[in-house]
N, C-alpha and C positions, 0 to 999 in steps of 0.2 A: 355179194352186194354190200357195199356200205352200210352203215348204221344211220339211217337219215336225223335221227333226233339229236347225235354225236355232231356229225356233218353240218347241221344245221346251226347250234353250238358253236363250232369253227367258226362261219361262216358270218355268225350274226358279231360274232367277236370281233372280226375284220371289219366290220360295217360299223360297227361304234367307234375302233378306231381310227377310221377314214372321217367319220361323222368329227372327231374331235381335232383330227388336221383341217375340218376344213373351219370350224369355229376356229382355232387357232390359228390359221392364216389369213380369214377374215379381219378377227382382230389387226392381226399385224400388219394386213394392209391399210386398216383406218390409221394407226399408230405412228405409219411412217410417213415420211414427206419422198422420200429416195424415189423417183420415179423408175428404177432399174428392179430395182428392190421390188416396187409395189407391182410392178409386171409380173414377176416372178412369182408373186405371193399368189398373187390373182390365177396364175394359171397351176400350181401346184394344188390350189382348193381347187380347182377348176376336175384336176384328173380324179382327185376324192371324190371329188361330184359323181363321177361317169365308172368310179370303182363302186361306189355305193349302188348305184343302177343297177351294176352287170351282177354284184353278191346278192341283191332285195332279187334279180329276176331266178337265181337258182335258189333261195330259197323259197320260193316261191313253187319252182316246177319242185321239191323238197316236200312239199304241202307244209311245210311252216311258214312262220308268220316271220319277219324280216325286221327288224332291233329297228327302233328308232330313238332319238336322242343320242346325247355321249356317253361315256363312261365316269362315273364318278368314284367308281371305287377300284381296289385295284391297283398294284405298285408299278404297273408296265406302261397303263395309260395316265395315271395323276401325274405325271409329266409336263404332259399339256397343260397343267393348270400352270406350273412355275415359268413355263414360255409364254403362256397368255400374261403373265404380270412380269414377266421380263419387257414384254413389248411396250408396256409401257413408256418405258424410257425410249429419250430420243438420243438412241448411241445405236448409230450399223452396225458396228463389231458385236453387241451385248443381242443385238437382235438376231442377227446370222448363227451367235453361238447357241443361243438359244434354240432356233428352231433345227437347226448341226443334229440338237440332244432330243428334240421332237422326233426328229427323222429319224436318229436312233432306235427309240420306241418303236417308230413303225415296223421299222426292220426286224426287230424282235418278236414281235406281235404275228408279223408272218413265216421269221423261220419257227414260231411255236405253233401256228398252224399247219406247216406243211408237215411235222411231226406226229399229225393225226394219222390214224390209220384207216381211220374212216372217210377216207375220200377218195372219190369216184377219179379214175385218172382224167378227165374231162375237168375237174374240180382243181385237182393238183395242176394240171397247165394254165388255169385261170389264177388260181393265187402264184402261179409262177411267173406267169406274164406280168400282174400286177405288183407284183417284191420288185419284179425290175423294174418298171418307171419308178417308182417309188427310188427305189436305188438312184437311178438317174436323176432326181427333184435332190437327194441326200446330196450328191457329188457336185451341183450346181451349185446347191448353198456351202458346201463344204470349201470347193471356188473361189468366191466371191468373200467367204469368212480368212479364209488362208490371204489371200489381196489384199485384206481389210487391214489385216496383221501384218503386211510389209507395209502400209504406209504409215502404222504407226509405231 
């Protein structure tokens, strides 16, 4: 049987950093005017939203209590802070690349999760399911960032 306090741990880690893509795509969709862009943005916070759900309900059935806020500290997730003040600026390419290097993070954030050993295989197919959209939102802006770069 897994280690639930380990597990949980994992679990709440992946929730802070869904929690901070979805702050950081929020921002980015007030920031932009790009209405292709701002769809995107919108529905990438959109799956953090519904990732965060599915981690808060296993920690849950876990008996622990499920992370709320972002993450502030930490070299995997302070990331998001320099794509939250990227967004700033009104330049698609600087904003694409930016969150390119978000998407990054996340990526990371869950191949170091699946690297627990404490997870229940019910567990490992839920962070596996969700690395891949995740995956798939990284490849979209990774798209649209590569596009950006031939037209200029």
């Amino acid at each position: 049987m897994a280690n639930n306090s380990e597990a949980i741990e994992v679990l709440n880690d992946l929730i802070l950093i869904n929690n901070d893509r979805v702050a950081g795509y929020e921002k980015a969709y007030e920031e932009t005017t790009d209405s292709d862009i701002r769809a995107l943005f919108n529905n990438l916070a959109n799956h953090s939203r519904q990732h965060v759900s599915e981690l808060n309900a296993e920690v849950n059935k876990l008996g622990g209590e499920p992370a709320s806020g972002t993450m502030l500290s930490g070299k995997l997730y302070r990331v998001w802070m320099d794509v939250r003040a990227a967004f700033s600026k009104d330049d698609r390419k600087t904003t694409l690349e930016s969150s390119e290097f978000g998407e990054d993070a996340a990526q990371k954030a869950y191949e170091s999760a699946l690297k627990s050993e404490d997870l229940t295989p019910g567990l490992r197919e839920l962070i596996l399911k969700q690395k891949a959209a995740l995956r798939a939102g990284h490849d979209t802006v990774k798209r649209l960032r590569d596009a950006q770069s031939v037209l200029h």
